[in-house]
C-alpha positions as a Markdown table, in Angstrom:
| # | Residue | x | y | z |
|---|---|---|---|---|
| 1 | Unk | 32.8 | 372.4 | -41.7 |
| 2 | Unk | 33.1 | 368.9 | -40.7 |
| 3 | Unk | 37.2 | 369.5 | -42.0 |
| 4 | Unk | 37.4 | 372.7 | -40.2 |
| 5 | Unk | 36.4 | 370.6 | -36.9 |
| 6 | Unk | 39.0 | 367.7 | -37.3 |
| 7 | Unk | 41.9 | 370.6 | -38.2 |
| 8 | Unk | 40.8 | 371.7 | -35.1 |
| 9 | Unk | 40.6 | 368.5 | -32.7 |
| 10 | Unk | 43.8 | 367.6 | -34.3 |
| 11 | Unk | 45.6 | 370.7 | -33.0 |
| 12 | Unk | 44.1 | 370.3 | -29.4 |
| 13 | Unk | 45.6 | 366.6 | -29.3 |
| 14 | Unk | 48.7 | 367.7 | -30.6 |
| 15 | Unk | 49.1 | 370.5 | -28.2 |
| 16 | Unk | 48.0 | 368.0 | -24.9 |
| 17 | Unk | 50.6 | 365.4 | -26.6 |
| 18 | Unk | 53.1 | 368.0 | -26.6 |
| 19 | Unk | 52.6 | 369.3 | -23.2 |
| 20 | Unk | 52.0 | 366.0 | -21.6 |
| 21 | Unk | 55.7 | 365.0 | -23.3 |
| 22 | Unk | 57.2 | 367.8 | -21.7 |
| 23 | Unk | 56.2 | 366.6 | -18.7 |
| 24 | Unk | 58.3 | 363.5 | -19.2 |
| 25 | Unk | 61.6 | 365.3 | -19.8 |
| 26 | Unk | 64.4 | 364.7 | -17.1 |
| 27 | Unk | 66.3 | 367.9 | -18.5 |
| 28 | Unk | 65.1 | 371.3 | -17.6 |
| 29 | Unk | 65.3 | 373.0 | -20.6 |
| 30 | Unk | 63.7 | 370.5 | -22.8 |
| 31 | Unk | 60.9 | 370.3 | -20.3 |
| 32 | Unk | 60.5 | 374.4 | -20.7 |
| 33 | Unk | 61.3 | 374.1 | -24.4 |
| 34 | Unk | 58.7 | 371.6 | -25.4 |
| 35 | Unk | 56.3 | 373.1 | -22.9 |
| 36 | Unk | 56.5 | 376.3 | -24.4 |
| 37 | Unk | 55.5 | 374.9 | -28.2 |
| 38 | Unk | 52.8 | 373.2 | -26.5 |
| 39 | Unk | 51.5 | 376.2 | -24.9 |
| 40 | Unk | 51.6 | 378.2 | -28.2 |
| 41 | Unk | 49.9 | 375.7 | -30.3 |
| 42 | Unk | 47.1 | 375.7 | -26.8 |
| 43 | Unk | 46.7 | 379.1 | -27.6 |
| 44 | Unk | 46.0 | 379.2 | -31.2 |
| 45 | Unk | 43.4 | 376.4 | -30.1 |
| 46 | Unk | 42.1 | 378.5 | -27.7 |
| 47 | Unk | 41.7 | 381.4 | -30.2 |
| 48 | Unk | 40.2 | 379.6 | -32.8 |
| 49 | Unk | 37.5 | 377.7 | -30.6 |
| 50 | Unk | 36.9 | 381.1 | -29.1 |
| 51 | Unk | 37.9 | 379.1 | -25.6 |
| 52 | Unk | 39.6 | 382.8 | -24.6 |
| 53 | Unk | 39.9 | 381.7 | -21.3 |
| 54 | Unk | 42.4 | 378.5 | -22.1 |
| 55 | Unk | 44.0 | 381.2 | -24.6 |
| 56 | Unk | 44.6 | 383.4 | -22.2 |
| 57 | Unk | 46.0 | 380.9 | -19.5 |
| 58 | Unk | 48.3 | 379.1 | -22.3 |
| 59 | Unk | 49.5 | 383.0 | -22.8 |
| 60 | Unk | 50.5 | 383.2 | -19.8 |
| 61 | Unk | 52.7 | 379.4 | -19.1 |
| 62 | Unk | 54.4 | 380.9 | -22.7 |
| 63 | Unk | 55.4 | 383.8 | -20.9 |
| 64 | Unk | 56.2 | 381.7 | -18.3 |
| 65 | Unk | 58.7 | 379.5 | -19.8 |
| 66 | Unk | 60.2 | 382.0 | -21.8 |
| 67 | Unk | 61.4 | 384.0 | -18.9 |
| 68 | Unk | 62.7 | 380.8 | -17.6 |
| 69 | Unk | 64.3 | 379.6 | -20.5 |
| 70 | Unk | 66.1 | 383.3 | -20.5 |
| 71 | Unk | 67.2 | 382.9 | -17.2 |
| 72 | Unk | 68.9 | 379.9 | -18.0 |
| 73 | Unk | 70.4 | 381.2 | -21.2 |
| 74 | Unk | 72.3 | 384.6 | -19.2 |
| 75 | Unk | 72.9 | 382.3 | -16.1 |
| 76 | Unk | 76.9 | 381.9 | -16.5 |
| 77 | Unk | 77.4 | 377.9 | -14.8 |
| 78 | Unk | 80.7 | 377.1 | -13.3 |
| 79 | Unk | 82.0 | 373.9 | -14.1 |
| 80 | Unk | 85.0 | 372.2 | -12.5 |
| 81 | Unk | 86.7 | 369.0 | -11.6 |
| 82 | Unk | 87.3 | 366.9 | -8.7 |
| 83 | Unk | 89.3 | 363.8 | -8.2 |
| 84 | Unk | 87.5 | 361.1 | -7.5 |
| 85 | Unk | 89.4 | 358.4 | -5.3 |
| 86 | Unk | 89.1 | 354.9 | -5.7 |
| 87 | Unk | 89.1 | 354.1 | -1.8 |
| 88 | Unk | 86.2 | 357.3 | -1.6 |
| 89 | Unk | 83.6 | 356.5 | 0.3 |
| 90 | Unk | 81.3 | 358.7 | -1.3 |
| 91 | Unk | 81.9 | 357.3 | -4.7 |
| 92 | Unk | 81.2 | 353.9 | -3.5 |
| 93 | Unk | 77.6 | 355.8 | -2.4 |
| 94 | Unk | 77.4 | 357.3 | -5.6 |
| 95 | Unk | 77.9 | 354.2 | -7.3 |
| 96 | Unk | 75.1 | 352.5 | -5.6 |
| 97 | Unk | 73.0 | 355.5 | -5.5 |
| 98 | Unk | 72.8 | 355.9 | -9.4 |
| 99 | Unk | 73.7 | 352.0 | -10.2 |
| 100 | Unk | 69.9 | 351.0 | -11.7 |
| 101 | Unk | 70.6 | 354.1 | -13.7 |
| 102 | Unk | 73.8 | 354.0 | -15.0 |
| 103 | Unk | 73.0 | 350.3 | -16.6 |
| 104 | Unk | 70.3 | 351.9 | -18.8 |
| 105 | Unk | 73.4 | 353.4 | -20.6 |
| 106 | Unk | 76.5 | 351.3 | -20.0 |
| 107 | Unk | 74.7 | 347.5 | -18.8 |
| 108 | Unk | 78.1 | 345.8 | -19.2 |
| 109 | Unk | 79.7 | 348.3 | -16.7 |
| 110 | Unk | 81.7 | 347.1 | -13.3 |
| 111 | Unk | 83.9 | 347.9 | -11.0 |
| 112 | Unk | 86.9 | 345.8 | -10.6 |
| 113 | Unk | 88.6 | 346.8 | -7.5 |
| 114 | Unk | 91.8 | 345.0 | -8.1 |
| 115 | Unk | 92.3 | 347.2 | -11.3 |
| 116 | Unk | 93.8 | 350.9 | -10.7 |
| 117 | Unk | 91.7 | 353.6 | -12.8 |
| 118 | Unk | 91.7 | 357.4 | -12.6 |
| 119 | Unk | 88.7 | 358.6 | -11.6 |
| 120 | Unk | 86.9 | 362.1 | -11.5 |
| 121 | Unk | 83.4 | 364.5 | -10.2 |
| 122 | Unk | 82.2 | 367.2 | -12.7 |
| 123 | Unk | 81.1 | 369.8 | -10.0 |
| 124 | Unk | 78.6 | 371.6 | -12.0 |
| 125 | Unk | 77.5 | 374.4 | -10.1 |
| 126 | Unk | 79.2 | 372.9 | -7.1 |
| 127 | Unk | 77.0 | 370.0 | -8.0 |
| 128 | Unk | 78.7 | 366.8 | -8.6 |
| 129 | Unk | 76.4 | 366.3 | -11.7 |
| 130 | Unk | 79.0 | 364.0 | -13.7 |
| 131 | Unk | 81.8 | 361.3 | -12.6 |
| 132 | Unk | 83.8 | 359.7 | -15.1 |
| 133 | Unk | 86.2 | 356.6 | -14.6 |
| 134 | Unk | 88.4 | 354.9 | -17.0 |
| 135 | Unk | 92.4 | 353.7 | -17.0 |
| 136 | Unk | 95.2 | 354.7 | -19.3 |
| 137 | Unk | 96.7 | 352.5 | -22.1 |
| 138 | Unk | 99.1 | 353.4 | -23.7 |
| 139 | Unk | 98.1 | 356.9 | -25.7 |
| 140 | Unk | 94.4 | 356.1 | -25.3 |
| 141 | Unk | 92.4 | 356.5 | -22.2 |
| 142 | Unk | 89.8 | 354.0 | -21.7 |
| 143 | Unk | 86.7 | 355.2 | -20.3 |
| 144 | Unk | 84.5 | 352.3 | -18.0 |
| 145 | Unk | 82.2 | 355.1 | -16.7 |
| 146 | Unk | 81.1 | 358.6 | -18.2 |
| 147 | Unk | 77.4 | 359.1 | -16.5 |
| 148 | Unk | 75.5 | 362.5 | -15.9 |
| 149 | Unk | 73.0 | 362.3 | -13.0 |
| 150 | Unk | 69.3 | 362.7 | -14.2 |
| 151 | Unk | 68.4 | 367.1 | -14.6 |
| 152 | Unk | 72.1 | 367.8 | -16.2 |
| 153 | Unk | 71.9 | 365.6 | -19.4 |
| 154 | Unk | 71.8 | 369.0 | -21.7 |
| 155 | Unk | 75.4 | 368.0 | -23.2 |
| 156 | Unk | 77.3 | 370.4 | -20.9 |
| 157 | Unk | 79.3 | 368.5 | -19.1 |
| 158 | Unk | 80.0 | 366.7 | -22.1 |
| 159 | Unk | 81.2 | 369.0 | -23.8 |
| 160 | Unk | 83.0 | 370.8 | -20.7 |
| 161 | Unk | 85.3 | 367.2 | -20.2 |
| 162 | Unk | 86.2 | 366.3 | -23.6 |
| 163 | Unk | 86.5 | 370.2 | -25.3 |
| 164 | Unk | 87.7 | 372.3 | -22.1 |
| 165 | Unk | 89.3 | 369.8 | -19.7 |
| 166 | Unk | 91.6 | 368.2 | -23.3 |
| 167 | Unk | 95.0 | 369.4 | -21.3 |
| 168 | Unk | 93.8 | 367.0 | -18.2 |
| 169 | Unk | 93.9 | 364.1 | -20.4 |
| 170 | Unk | 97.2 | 365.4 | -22.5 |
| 171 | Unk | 98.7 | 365.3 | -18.9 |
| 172 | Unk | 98.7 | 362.0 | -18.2 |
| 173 | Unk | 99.7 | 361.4 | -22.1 |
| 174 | Unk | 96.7 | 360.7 | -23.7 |
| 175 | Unk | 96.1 | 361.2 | -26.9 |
| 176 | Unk | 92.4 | 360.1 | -27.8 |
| 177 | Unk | 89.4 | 359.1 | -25.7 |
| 178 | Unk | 87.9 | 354.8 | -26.7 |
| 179 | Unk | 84.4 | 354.6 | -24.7 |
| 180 | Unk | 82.2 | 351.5 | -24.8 |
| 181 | Unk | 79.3 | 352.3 | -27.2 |
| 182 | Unk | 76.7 | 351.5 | -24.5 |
| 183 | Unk | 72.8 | 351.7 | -25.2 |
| 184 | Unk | 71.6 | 353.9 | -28.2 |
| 185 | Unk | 70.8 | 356.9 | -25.6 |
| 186 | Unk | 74.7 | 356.4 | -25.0 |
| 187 | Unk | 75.7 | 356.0 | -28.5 |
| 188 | Unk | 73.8 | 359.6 | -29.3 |
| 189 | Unk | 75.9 | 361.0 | -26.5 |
| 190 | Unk | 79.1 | 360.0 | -27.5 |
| 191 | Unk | 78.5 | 360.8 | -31.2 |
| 192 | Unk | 77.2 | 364.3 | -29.6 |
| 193 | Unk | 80.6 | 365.0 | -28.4 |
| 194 | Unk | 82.3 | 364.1 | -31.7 |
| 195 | Unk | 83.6 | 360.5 | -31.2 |
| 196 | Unk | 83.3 | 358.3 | -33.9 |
| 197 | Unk | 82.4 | 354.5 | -34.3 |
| 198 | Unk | 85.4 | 351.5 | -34.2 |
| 199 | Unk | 85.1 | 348.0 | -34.6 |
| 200 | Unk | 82.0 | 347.5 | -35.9 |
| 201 | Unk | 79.8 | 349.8 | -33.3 |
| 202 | Unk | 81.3 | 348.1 | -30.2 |
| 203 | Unk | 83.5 | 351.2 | -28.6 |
| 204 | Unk | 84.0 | 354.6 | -30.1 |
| 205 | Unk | 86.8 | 356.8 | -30.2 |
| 206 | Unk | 87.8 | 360.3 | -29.7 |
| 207 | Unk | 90.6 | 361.9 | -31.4 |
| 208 | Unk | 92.0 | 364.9 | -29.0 |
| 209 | Unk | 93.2 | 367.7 | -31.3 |
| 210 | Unk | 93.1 | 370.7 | -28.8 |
| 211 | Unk | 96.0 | 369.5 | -26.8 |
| 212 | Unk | 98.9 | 371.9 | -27.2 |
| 213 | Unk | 95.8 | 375.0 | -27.9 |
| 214 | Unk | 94.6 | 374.2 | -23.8 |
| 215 | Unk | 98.3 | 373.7 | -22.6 |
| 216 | Unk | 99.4 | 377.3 | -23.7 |
C-alpha cells in the first residue's frame, strides 16, 4: 500500500515537472508537445486517485494541444529571403534589439563596419524571424551571424537557408558553409543542419552538395 502511494506521488510530481517545463519553452511546439505528455500523465493521476475532476480538466488541455499542434502540422509557412543592407537602419535596430540574446549563442560575435559582408532576413511568415551575416572567402562563405529570434527556433529556418536557399550561396560561388561553433545550444544547431566539427571544435563546416539539383 505504502508502494502503491509513492508510485503514485511519483507520477503527480512527474506530471507538475513536466507541465511546469513546458512552460519554460521559447518554441511553440515544444511548449504544446511537452504540455500535452504532461497532461496525459495528469490524467492517469487523476484516474487513479479517483481526482475525476483534475482527470477530466487534464482531458480537456490534451485535446487542447492536440488540435493545436494539428494546426500547426497542416499550416503550409512561407519562407523567403530578404537582403539585408549593411547601411540598413533597421538592422542596426535589430542588432541592438536582440544583442543580449544573440551573445548566449555566438559571445565572440561583432560587427566590424569597415569590413564588407553579405547580409540577409528570413521572412518567415512575413516575419523577419532569422538574419544571417557572413563574407565570402574564396569557395567558403564565412558566417559571423546565423541567429533565429526567440518562438522560431524549431530548425525551420535552418533548414530552409542551408537545404532550400543552397543555389543563393552557389551564386556568389560558394561552395561550403564554416560557422563559428558558438555556445553548446549553437553547436546542437549547427550539427542539426548537418555541419560537421573542424579544427578541434572551434568552427564547423558545411559541405553544399545540392548545388547544381537547386540551379536546374
Amino acid at each position: 500500500m505504502i508502494q502503491d502511494r509513492i508510485i503514485l506521488e511519483i507520477v503527480g510530481y512527474l506530471a507538475s515537472a513536466l507541465v511546469a517545463v513546458s512552460l519554460t519553452m521559447r518554441s511553440i511546439i515544444r511548449l504544446r508537445l511537452i504540455n500535452l505528455i504532461g497532461a496525459v500523465i495528469f490524467t492517469i493521476y487523476g484516474v487513479l486517485i479517483g481526482a475525476f475532476p483534475v482527470a477530466f480538466v487534464n482531458a480537456f488541455i490534451v485535446l487542447i494541444d492536440l488540435y493545436y499542434l494539428l494546426e500547426m502540422v497542416r499550416v503550409k509557412e512561407y519562407f523567403t529571403i530578404l537582403d539585408a543592407r549593411q547601411d540598413s537602419l533597421y538592422l542596426e535596430r535589430f542588432l541592438e534589439h536582440y544583442q543580449a540574446d544573440i551573445r548566449k549563442f555566438l559571445p565572440d560575435f561583432r560587427i566590424n563596419p569597415e569590413k564588407e559582408w553579405i547580409g540577409f532576413f528570413v521572412l518567415r511568415n512575413m516575419v523577419p524571424a532569422g538574419l544571417v551575416l557572413g563574407e565570402v572567402f574564396g569557395e567558403e562563405f564565412l558566417v559571423h551571424l546565423d541567429y533565429v529570434i526567440p518562438g522560431y527556433r524549431d530548425f525551420k529556418i535552418g533548414r530552409f537557408v542551408y537545404t532550400r536557399e543552397q543555389q543563393r550561396f552557389g551564386a556568389m560561388g560558394v561552395r561550403a558553409v564554416v560557422s563559428p561553433s558558438g555556445s553548446r545550444a549553437h553547436r546542437r544547431y549547427l550539427e542539426r543542419m548537418g555541419f560537421s566539427p573542424e579544427e578541434g571544435g572551434q568552427c564547423y563546416r558545411l559541405q553544399l552538395t545540392n548545388l547544381e539539383a537547386e540551379a536546374a
